[in-house]
N, C-alpha and C positions, 0 to 999 in steps of 0.2 A: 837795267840791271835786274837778273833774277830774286826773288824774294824767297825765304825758305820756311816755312810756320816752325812755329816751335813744335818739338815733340808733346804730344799730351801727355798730363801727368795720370797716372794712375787713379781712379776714385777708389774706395772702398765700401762695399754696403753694407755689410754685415756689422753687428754691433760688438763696439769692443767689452772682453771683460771685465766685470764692476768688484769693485772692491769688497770685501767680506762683511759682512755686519753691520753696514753702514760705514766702515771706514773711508776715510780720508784719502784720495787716488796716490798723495804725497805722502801718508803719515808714518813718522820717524817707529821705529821699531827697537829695540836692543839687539846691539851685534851681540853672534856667538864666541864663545870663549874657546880657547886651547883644546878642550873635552869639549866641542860641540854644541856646548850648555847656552842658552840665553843670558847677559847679562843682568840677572836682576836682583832686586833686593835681599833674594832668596839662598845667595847663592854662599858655599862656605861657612855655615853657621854652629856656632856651639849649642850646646845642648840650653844654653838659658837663653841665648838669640832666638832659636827654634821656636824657644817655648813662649816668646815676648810678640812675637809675629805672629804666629798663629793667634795670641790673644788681639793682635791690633787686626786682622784680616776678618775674624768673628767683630770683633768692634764695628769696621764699614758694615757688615751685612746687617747687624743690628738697625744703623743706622741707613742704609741705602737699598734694601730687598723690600720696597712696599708693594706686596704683589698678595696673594692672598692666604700666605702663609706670615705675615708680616709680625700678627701678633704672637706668635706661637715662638718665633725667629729672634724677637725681643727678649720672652719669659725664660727662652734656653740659656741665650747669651747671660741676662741677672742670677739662673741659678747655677752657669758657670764662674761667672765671677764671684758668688758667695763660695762653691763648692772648694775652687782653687786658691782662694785668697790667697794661703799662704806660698802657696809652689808658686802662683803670679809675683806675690811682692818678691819672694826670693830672684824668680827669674831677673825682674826688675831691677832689682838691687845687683845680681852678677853681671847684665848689661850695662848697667854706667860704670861698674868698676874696669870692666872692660874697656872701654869707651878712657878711659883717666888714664888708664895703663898705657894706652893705644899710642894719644893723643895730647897727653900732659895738660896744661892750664886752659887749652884752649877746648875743652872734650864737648862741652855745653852744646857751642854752637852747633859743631860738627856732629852729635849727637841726637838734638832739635833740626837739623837739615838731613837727616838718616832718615830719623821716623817720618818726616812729611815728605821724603820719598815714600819710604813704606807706603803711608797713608793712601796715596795718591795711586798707585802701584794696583791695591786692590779697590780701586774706585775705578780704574780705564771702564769705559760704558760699553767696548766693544766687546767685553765679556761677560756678561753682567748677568746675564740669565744663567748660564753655565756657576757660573760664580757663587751663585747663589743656592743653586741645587746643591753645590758641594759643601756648601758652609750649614746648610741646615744638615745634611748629612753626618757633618762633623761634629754638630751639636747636637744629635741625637746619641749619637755613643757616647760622646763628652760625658753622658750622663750617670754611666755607667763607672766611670774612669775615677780611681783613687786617687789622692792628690801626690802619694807620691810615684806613683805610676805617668804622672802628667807627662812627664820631660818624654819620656818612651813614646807617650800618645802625639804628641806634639811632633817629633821628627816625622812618624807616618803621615801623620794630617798635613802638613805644611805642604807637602808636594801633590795632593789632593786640593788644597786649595786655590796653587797656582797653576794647578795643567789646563783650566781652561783659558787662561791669558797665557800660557805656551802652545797651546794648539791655534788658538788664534795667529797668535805670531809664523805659527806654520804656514796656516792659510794664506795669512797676506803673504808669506815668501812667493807660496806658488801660483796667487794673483799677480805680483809683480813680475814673474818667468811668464806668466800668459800676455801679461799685457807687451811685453816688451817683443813678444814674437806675431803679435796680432800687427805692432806698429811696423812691423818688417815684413808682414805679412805671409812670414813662410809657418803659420799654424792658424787651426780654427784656434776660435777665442773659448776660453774655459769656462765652464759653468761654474759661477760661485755663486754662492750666496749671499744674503742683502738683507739690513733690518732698518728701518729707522727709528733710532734710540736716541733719545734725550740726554747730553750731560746730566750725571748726578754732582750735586755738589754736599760735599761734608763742611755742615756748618757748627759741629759740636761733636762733644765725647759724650756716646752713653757710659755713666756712672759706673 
């Protein structure tokens, strides 16, 4: 009886593309919304939400930008929170009433599960340089900025300080379209780029 070999399978030599910044070949991403939009913490906010995020996003960079701007990234962030106190406790204050109106007896939890979103949001490491250029950025003007001018400055700066954790998100999309054409092999593999970055972790609120 005749024997037949199998067909050979195909090899590949060429190296496939690697994920951006260090990321994860798997790592979960926010789907886009109705408008195109990334789903994130960011998204739909009032004027006291705006102005409560932008102060939690300047909080991480206080706390997670030790680079060699670290000390200067501290002193901005203290003379914003002295300069704004009041527009901050207000914002503050219009966020949990929100939050009660929303949500009724239960606002607390859902409120503390918001912000440690938030938190975490502008902690991702795969942005983190970006992140940080924009947050000192934002605290250089900050400096400038009246208190009750804040809410104004706050809606501009908020999408300043999340565009590099949405260009991120870009990138790994069009990692993911390279990789998935590399495995079918009807495209070269795409040049991305690669960092290897450390989790940061937030173990405290600066004051």
């Amino acid at each position: 009886m005749a024997l037949f070999a199998a067909p050979a399978v195909a090899q590949r030599f060429d190296a496939p593309p690697v994920a951006p910044i260090g990321a994860a070949p798997n790592q979960t991403i926010p789907v886009r919304d109705g408008q195109n939009r990334y789903s994130t913490p960011n998204r739909d906010l009032n004027r006291d939400e705006a102005s409560w995020h932008v102060r939690a996003a300047l909080n991480v960079a206080a706390l997670g930008c030790r680079d060699a701007a670290e000390i200067e990234t501290v002193a901005a962030y203290n003379r914003l929170l002295r300069a704004q106190r009041d527009s901050l406790a207000a914002a503050d204050a219009g966020v949990k009433a929100l939050y009660r109106e929303r949500h009724g007896a239960g606002w607390e939890d859902i409120h503390d599960r918001q912000m440690t979103r938030l938190y975490n949001f502008f902690a991702q490491p795969t942005a983190h340089d970006g992140f940080c250029l924009a947050a000192r950025e934002v605290l250089a003007r900050a400096d400038t900025v009246e208190p009750i001018q804040f809410a104004d400055f706050a809606a501009e700066a908020l999408p300043r300080l999340e565009a590099p954790f949405t260009d991120f998100y870009r990138n790994y999309e069009t990692y993911r379209v390279a990789y998935a054409a590399w495995q079918r092999g009807d495209a070269a593999p795409a040049e991305m780029a690669s960092a290897d970055i450390a989790p940061r972790q937030l173990s405290a609120l600066v004051p």
